[in-house]
C-alpha positions in Angstrom: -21.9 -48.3 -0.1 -25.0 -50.3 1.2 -28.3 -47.5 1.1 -28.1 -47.1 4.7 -24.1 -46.6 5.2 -20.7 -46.4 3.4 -17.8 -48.3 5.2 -14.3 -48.9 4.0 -13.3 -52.5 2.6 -10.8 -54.6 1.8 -11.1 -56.1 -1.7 -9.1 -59.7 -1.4 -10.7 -61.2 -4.4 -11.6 -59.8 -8.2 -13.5 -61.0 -10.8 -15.4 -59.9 -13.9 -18.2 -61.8 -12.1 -17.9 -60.5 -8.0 -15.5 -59.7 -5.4 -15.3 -61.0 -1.7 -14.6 -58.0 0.8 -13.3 -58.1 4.2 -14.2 -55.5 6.8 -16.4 -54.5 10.3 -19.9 -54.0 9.9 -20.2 -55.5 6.5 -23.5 -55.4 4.9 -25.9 -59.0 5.1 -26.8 -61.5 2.5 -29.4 -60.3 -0.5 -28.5 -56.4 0.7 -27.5 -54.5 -3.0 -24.5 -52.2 -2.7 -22.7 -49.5 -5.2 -18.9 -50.7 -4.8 -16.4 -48.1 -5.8 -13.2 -48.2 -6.1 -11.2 -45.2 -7.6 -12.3 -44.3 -10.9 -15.1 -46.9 -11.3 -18.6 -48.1 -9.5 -20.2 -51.1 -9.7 -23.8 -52.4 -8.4 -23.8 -55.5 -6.8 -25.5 -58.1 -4.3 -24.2 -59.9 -1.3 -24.6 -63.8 -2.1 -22.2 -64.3 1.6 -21.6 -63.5 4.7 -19.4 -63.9 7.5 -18.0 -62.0 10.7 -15.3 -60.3 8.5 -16.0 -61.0 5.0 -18.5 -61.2 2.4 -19.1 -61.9 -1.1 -20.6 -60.0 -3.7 -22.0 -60.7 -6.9 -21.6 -57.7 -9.5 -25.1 -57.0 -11.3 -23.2 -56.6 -15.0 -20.0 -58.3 -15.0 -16.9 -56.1 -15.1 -15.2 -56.1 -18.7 -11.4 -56.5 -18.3 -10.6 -52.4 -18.4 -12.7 -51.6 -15.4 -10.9 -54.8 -13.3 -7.3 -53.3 -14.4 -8.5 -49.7 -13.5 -9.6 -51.3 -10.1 -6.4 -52.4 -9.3 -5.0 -50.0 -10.3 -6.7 -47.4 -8.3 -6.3 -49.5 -5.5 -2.6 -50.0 -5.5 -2.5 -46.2 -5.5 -4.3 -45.7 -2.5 -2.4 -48.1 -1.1 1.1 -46.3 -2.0 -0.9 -42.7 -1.1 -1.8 -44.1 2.5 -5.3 -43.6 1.8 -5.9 -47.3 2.3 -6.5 -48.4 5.4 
């Protein structure tokens, strides 16, 4: 979620420290934006950006629970159909 939008991603990298995301639309370099996934939110900063991907820089690194939860979340969206 960017302060003007929300928009759907694809999260193809994970780290305690940032994630890149791949998408339309995606929000520009220096832009801050509340990334959620499932059970857990994270603030964050674009530090990339291309036609279809960006990266992001999380404000407070993720502890190793939240990037498991995450995952996990996102694998059941995945088997739900509620990822796109």
């Amino acid at each position: 979620m960017a302060i003007t939008r929300s928009r759907s991603v694809v999260i193809s990298d994970l780290s305690s420290h940032g994630a890149r995301l791949g998408g339309r639309d995606l929000p520009h370099n220096g832009d801050e934006v509340l990334m959620v996934v499932g059970s857990v939110d994270a603030m964050a900063t674009v530090v990339w950006q291309s036609a279809d991907k960006c990266g992001v820089r999380f404000d407070e690194p993720l502890g190793e629970p939240s990037i498991v939860q995450m995952k996990r979340d996102a694998a059941w969206a995945a088997v739900t159909g509620w990822a796109s």
